[in-house]
Each structure stands twice: as structure tokens, then as C-alpha cells.
N, C-alpha and C positions, 0 to 999 in steps of 0.2 A: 668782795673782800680780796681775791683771790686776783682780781684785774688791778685793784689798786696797790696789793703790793707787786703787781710786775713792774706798774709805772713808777712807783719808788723806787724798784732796783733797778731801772733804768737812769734814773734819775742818780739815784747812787753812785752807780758805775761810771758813768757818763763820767758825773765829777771829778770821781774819786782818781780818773785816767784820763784829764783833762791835757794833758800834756802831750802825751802817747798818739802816734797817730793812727792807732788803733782804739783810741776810746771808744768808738761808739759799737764796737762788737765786746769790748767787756762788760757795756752796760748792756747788751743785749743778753749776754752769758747769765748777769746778776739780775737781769729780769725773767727769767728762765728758773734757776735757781728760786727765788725766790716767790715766785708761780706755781712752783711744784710743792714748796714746803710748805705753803699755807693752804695744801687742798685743793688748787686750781685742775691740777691734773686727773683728780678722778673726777671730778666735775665733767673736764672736757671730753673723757674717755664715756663715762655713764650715758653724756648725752649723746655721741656718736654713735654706741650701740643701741639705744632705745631708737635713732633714727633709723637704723641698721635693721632693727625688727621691726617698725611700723613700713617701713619700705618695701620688706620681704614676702611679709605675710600677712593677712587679713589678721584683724584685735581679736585675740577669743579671751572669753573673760573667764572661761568656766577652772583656770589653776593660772597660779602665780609664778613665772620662773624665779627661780632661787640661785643667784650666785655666792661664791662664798670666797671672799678675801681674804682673809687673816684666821688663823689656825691657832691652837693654842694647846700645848701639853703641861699638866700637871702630873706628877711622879712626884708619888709620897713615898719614904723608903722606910722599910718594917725591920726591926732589931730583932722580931722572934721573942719578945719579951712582954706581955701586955700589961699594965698595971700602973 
């Protein structure tokens, strides 16, 4: 999914700055763009690090690495009042 809309925002671009004699680096910009917002980019990242450790280190299977992307705070706020 993530290939297919780079080649439409290539495609896009290309178009859309068809005049310009820079169109084909704005459609390269709006294939870029639009590579990254549909998920292409942790794609591409996940699968260079997983190559990154099978390259490194022999497989051990006996624990799972864990990374952790996105964080998240909740704050509840208390009046002192219960009821």
C-alpha cells in the first residue's frame, strides 16, 4: 500500500508541476510525503533493523526484544471533593 501511494504521489506531483522545470523533484518530494503518511516509513525502518540484528547476532529465541514507539499520558485531575 505504502509503494502504491508513493507512485501516486509521484504521479501527482509530476502532474500537478508539469510545467515547472522542476516537476519531477516535486513529484519526487509528494512521493516521499506520501510514503511516509501511509506507514511506508516504519515499514522500511522495522525491516532494516530486523536486518540489522539477524546480521549481528546469531537468532536466540529464548526473550522477545521489545521496542516501544508511541507513549501515552493520562492525568485525571482530583477537586478534593468525592461524591
Amino acid at each position: 500500500m505504502a509503494v502504491s501511494a508513493a507512485l501516486a504521489g509521484l504521479a501527482w506531483g509530476y502532474l500537478r508541476h508539469r510545467g515547472d522545470h522542476r516537476a519531477i523533484w516535486y513529484g519526487l518530494l509528494q512521493a516521499a510525503e506520501w510514503f511516509v503518511a501511509s506507514g511506508g516509513a516504519t515499514i522500511a525502518f522495522q525491516s532494516m533493523r530486523e536486518s540489522m540484528d539477524r546480521a549481528g547476532q546469531p537468532e536466540v529465541d529464548d526473550f522477545e526484544v521489545e521496542r516501544i514507539t508511541r507513549t501515552r499520558q493520562i492525568v485525571s485531575e482530583r477537586t478534593g471533593t468525592e461524591g
